[in-house]
N, C-alpha and C positions, 0 to 999 in steps of 0.2 A: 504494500500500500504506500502508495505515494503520499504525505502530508501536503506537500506544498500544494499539489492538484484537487483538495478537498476541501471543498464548501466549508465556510464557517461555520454554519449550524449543524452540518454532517460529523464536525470534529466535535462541537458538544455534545451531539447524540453520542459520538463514538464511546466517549469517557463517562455519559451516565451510563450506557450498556455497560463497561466492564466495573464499573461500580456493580452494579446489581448483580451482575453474575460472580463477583467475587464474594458479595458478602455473608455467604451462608460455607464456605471453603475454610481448610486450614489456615492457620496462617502463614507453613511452607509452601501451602500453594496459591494461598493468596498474591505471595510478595514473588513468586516464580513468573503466575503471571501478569501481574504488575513490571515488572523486570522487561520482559519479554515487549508489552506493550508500548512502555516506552522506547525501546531500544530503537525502535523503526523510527521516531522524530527525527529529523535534520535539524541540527543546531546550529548555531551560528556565533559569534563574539557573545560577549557580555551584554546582556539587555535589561539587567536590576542592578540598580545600586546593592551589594549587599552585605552593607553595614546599618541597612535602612530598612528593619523591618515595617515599618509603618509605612513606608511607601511603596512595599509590591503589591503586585495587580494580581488581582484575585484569579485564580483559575480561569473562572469564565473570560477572564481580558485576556489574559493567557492564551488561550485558545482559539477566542475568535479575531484576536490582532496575529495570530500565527508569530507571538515576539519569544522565540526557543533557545534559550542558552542553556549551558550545561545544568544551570544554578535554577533556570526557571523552570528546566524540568525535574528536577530534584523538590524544587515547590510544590509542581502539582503529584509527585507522589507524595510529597507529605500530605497534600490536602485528598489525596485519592482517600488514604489511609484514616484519615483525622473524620473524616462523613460516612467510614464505614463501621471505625470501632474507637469506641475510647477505654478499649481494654489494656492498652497495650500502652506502652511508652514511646512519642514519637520524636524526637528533636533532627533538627538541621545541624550540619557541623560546616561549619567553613572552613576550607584543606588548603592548603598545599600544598604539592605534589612536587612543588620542587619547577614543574613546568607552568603549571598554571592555578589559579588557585578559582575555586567552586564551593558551592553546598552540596551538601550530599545529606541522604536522610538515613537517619541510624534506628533501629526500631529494639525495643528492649535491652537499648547498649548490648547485641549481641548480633546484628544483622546491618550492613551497608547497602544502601543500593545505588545504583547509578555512579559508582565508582569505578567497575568496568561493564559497559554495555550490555545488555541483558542477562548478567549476574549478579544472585544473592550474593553477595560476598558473607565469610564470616570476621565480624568485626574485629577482632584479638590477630588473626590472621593478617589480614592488611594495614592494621594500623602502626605497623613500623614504618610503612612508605608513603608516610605523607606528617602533617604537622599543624594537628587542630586549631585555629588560630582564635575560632569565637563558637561558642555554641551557642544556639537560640531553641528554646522551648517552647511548648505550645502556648504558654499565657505569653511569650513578647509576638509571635503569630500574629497578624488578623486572622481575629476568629470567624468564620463564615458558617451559613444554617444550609 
């Protein structure tokens, strides 16, 4: 599936479908296929500020402006996650990698995603190759319904 050739509002359909079909799943196979879904987006440079929680764009701008950096898609699976459970523990961690620096979403401090393209990662595992610079929690998030 191509992003760039997909209708704004076919891209919102796309992400409440896999909401809904994930939400009754593990949550190994929640975040598999979460993982997986995202991986197909084309990203592009930096398009959030992100020292600035208070200034990203909610999923839905997200989506229907097609504005996709590493960081913004690492957003929308925090929020994929955040409207399907609040069982779980979700934060953002801002990385650097040494080459470039992103969010990335950690889930039970035990689980990375979008650190490399359509893989869980295990958090303990990869966390020598890079260097947390800020974490951000679900209360400094916009929270959204």
């Amino acid at each position: 599936m191509s992003w760039n050739n997909i209708p704004n509002d076919e891209r919102l359909r796309l992400w409440k479908t896999l909401r809904t079909d994930i939400s009754g799943l593990t949550l190994d196979e929640q975040m598999n296929t979460v993982a997986k879904f995202f991986a197909s987006m084309p990203y592009t440079t930096r398009t959030l500020d992100y020292y600035t929680p208070s200034g990203w764009p909610t999923p839905w701008e997200i989506l229907f402006r097609s504005d996709l950096c590493k960081s913004a898609i690492s957003l929308l699976i925090f929020y994929t996650f955040s409207l399907i459970s609040s069982d779980h523990k979700i934060e953002l961690h801002l990385i650097d990698d040494a080459t470039d620096m992103y969010l990335v979403p950690v889930i039970d401090d035990q689980f990375i995603l979008n650190y490399e393209l359509g893989v869980v990662s295990n958090y303990l595992d990869v966390s020598t190759e890079y260097k947390i610079t800020k974490t951000f929690t679900k209360e400094q998030i916009k929270q959204i319904a």
